[in-house]
C-alpha positions in Angstrom: 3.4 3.6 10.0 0.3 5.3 9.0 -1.5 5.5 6.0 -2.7 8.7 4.3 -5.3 9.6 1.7 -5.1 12.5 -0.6 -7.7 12.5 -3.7 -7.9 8.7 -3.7 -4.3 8.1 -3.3 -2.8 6.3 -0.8 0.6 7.6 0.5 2.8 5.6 3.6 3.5 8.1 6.6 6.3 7.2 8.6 8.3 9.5 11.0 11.8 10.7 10.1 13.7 11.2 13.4 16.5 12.2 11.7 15.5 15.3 10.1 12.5 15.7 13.0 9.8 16.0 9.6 7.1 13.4 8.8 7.3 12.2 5.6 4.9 10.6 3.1 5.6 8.0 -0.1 2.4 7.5 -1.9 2.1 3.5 -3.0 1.0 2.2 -5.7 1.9 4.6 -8.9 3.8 4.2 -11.8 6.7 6.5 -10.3 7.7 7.6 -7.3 5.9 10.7 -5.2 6.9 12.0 -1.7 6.7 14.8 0.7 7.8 16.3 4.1 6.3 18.8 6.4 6.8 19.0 10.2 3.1 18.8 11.2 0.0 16.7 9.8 -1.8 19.7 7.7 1.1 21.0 6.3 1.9 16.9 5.6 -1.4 16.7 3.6 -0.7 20.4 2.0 2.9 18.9 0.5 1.3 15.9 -0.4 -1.7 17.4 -2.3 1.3 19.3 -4.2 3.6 16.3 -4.9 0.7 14.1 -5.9 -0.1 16.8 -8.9 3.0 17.5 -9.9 3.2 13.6 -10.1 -0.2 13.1 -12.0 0.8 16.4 -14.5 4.1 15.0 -15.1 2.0 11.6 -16.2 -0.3 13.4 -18.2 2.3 15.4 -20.4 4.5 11.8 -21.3 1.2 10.0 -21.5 1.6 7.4 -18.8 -1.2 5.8 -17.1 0.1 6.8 -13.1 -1.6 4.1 -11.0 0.3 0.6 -11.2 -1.8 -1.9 -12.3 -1.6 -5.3 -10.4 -2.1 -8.7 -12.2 -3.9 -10.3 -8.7 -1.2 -12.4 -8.4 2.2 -12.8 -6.1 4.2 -16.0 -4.7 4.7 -16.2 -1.1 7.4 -18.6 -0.1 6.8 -20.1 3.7 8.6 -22.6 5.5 7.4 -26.1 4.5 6.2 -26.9 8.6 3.6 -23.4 7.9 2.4 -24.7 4.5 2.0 -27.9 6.1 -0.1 -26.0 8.7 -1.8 -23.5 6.4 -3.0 -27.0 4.4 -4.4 -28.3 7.3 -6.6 -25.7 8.0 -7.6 -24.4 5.4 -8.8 -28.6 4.6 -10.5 -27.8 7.9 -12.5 -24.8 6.4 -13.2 -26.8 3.3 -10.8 -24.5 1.5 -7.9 -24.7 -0.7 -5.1 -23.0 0.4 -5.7 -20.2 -1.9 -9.3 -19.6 -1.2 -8.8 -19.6 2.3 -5.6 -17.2 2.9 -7.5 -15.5 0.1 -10.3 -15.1 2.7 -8.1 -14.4 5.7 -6.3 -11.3 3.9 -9.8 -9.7 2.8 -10.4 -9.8 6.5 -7.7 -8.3 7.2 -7.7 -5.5 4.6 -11.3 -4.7 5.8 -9.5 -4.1 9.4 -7.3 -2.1 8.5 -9.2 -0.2 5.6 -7.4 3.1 5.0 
């Protein structure tokens, strides 16, 4: 999967074999937004449109359209992996938290969209 941006938004673009059309679901609004098109302009064309339609509809019932996140989420892992992830992050001179915290910011910076 790929990501695209259209006006700031990020939208997921995955393939859709079955009906031979990309399609597009932007991430992280208050709702849900899609679009199709069988090539990559008309993709971004379709999504331009769905995105306003989305961000209209929000303005005319007064909701705020980006989700907001509260920085936190639980991640359970197998208790031989959190013995693991303790051990190195010790090594690093790191809590846990500080240094997945570290490895994820890494990683978002890798795969920046």
């Amino acid at each position: 999967m790929n990501i695209m941006t259209i006006n700031g938004f990020h939208a997921v673009i995955a393939y859709d074999e079955e009906i031979d059309m990309f399609r597009g679901e932007f991430t992280g609004l208050n709702g849900g937004a899609d679009f199709y098109a069988t090539d990559i302009s008309s993709l971004r064309r379709e999504g331009e449109i769905s995105l306003r339609v989305f961000l209209d509809a929000c303005r005319e019932r007064g909701i705020e359209p980006r989700k907001q996140y509260s920085g936190k989420f639980n991640l359970r892992v197998p208790p031989d992996l959190h013995e693991q992830l303790a051990a190195q992050a010790a090594a690093h001179g790191k809590s846990i938290n500080a240094w997945i915290l570290d490895l994820l910011k890494e990683q978002a910076v890798a795969h920046a969209c």
